[in-house]
C-alpha positions, -999 to 999 in steps of 0.1 A, spaced: 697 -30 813 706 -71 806 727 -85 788 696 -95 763 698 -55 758 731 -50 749 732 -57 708 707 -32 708 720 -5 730 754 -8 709 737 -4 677 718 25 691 744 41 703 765 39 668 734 53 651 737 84 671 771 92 685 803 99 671 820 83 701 794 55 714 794 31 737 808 -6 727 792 -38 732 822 -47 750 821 -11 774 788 -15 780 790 -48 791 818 -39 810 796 -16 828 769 -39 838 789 -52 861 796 -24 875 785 -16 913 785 20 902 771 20 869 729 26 864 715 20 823 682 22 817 662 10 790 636 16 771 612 -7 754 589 4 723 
């Protein structure tokens, strides 16, 4: 994942969780040395 990704992800991830992932956390994240995100483009 990039940070291009990210608006995306978050809106994704509202759609279909109760508890997602905010564009803030998963930004976070990207940082991370521990983190992996994959992404999938349609």
């Amino acid at each position: 994942m990039a940070e291009e990704h990210i608006l995306a992800v978050a809106r994704v991830e509202r759609e279909c969780f109760a508890s997602p992932w905010t564009a803030d956390g998963l930004r976070a994240e990207l940082v991370s040395d521990t983190a992996v995100f994959l992404v999938a483009l349609l």
